[in-house]
Structures are given as C-alpha cells and as structure tokens.
C-alpha positions in Angstrom: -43.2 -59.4 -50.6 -42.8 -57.6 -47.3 -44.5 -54.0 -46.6 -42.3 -51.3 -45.5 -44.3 -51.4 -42.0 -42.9 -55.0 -41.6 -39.7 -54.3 -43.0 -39.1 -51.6 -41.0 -39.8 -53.7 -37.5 -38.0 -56.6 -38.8 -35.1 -53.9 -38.8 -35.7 -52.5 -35.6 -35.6 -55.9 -34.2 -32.2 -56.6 -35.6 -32.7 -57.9 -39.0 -30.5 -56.3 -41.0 -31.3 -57.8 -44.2 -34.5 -56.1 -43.6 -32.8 -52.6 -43.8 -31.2 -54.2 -47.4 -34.6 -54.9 -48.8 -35.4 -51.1 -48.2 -32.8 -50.0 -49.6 -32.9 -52.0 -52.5 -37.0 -50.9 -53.2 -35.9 -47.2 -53.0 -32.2 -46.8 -54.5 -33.6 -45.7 -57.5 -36.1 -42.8 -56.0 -33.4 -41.8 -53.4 -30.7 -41.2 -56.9 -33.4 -39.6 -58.8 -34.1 -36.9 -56.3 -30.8 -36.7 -55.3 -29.9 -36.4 -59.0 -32.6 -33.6 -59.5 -31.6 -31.4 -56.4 -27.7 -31.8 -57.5 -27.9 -31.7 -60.9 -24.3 -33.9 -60.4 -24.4 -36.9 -62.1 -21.5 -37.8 -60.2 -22.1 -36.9 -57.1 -25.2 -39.2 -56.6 -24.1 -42.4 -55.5 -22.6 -40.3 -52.0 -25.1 -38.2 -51.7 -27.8 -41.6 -52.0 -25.8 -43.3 -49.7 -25.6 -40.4 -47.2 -29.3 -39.9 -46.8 -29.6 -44.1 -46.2 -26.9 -44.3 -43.6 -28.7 -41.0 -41.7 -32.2 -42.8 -42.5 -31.2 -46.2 -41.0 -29.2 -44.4 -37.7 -32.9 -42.1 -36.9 -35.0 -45.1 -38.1 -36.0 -45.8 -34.1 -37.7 -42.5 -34.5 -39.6 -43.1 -37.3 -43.2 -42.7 -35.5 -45.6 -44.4 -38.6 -43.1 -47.6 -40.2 -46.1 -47.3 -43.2 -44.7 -44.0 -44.0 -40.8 -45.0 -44.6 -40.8 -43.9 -48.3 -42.3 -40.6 -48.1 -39.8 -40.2 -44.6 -37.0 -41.4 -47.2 -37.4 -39.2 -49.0 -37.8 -36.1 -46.8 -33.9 -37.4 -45.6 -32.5 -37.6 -49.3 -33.9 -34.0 -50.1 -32.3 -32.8 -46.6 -29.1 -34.3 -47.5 -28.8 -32.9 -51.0 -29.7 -29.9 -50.3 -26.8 -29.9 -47.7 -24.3 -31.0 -50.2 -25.3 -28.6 -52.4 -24.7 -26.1 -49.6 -21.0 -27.9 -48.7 -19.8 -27.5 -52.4 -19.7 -26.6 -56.0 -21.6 -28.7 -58.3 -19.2 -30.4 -61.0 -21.3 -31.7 -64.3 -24.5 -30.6 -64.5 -27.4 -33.0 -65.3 -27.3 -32.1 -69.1 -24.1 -33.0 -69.3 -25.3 -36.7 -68.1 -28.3 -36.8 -70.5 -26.2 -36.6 -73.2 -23.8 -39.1 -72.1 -26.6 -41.3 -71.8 -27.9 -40.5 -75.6 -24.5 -41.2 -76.6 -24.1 -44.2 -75.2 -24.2 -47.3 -77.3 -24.9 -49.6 -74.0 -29.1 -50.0 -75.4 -30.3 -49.2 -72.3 -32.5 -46.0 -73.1 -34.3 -46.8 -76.5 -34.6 -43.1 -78.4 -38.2 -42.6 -76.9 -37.1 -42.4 -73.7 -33.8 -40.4 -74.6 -36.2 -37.9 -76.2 -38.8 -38.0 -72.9 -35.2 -37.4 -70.4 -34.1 -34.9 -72.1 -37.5 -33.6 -72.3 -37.4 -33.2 -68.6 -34.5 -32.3 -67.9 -35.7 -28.9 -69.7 -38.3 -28.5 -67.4 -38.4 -26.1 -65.1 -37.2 -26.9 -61.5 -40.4 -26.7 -59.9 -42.2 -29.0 -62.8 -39.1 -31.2 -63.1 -39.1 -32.1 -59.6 -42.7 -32.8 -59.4 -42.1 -35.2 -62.4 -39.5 -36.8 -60.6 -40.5 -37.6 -57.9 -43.9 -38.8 -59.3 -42.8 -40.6 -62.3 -38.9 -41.7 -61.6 -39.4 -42.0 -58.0 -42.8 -43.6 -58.4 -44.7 -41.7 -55.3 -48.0 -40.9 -55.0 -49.5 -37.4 -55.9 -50.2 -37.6 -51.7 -46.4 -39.0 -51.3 -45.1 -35.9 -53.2 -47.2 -33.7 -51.4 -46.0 -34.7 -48.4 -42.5 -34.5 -49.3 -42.4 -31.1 -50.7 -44.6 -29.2 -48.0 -47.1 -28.8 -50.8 -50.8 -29.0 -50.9 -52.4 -32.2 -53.3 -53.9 -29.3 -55.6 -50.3 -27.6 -56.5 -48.6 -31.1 -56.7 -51.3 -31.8 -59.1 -51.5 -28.5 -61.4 -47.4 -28.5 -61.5 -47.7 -32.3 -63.0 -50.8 -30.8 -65.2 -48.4 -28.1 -66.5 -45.2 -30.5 -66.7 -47.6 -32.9 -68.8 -48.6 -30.0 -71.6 -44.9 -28.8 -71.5 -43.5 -32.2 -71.9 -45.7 -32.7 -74.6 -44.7 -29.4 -76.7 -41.1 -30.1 -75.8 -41.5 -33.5 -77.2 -43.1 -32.8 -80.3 -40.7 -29.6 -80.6 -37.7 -32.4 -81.1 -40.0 -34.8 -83.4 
C-alpha cells in the first residue's frame, strides 16, 4: 500500500488513479466531518465531493505530501462551513440516526446504534472531537491540527466525551 507522500507525487506527475486511491482512503473521514458540521444527512455526498474537487485543483500547493489527510481535512471543514453559510440545513443529523436504527439493512448491530446515537447527543465541541478521532480515524496531533487546537484541549474534550458517552450509554441500558 502506497503512503499519501507517494500518492500525492504520483498525482502530481499525472497519475490520476493516484488521486482515486486518496479519495477512496478518506471518503469516509471527509462525510463524517462533513456530516458533523452540516448536521444534513443529505447534503453530504456534495458537500464531500466539493471539498475533493477544491483539494485535488490546490494539490500543487500542498507544501508537505505527508500531511494530505490533516490538509483534507482542513478543505472539508472550509467547505462545510461555507455551505452551511450558502443555505438552510434540511434534516438534521437526528433525523438520520434514527433512520439508521430503523433500518432493517443489518448494517449497525444495536451496540453501535446505541454508541451513534450516543454521540450524536454530545455536545458540538465533544462530538466533533469524537469524530474526527474515532469516525475519521486522525490522530489526537491530526485533530489538533485541524481544529487550531492545542494537543491538551483535543485531549481533555475526548476525556470529557469518553465519561459523557459512557453516562449517556448506560443512561439508555
């Protein structure tokens, strides 16, 4: 498996698969904070695609290729945030937790159900911290970076998300 570093110079030499490789290793971080800034279940899958197109069009100026994810991710935030900005939300998140509870599909098991909807009551601070750690899979550093916070608050909001989650959890035992 490729690095990003690599990726991202196969891609700047022309290989445009590379770019699809990328994209592919952080769809599902770029949806979840997309997801979390919106709070639009359907308004994700623009938004997501948005923040690649801008990502892949400014990639010449990406000054470390290491850092693409954490740079990814600065973009998606950018670009929800100016969506939210452009327009009214439509469903919020709940609404899409509950669709997925409903759902008869299998793909969330009642655990995990129980540990999104957990989240999702969070507050916005917490939840995105959890996000981006957890769904998005960054590092404590990674999430740092991306919020413009210090390692010590990204790392006392996850400490308090942590013993909320867990009351909230047992709370809907």
């Amino acid at each position: 498996m490729r690095t990003d570093a690599e990726l991202v110079k196969a891609c700047l030499n022309g290989e445009k698969e590379a770019f699809g490789s990328l994209v592919k290793r952080y769809e599902r971080p770029v949806r979840a904070i997309v997801l979390d800034v919106l709070r639009d279940y359907h308004a994700v899958g623009d938004v997501s695609q948005e923040a690649f197109i801008m990502a892949y069009e400014k990639l010449s100026g990406l000054r470390k290729a290491e850092a693409f994810g954490p740079w990814l991710m600065k973009i998606t935030r950018r670009r929800a945030l100016d969506s939210v900005r452009r327009g009214p939300m439509n469903a919020p998140l709940d609404s899409a937790v509950n669709v997925a509870a409903d759902s008869t599909d299998g793909r969330l098991d009642e655990g995990k159900q129980r540990l999104l909807a957990a989240v999702v009551k969070l507050p916005r601070g917490e939840r995105q911290f959890v996000m981006l750690r957890y769904f998005s899979g960054c590092g404590v550093r990674d999430v740092s970076d991306i919020v413009g916070r210090s390692v010590g608050t990204v790392t006392k909001q996850l400490s308090r998300a942590h013993k909320r989650l867990r009351r909230l959890l047992k709370e809907s035992e």
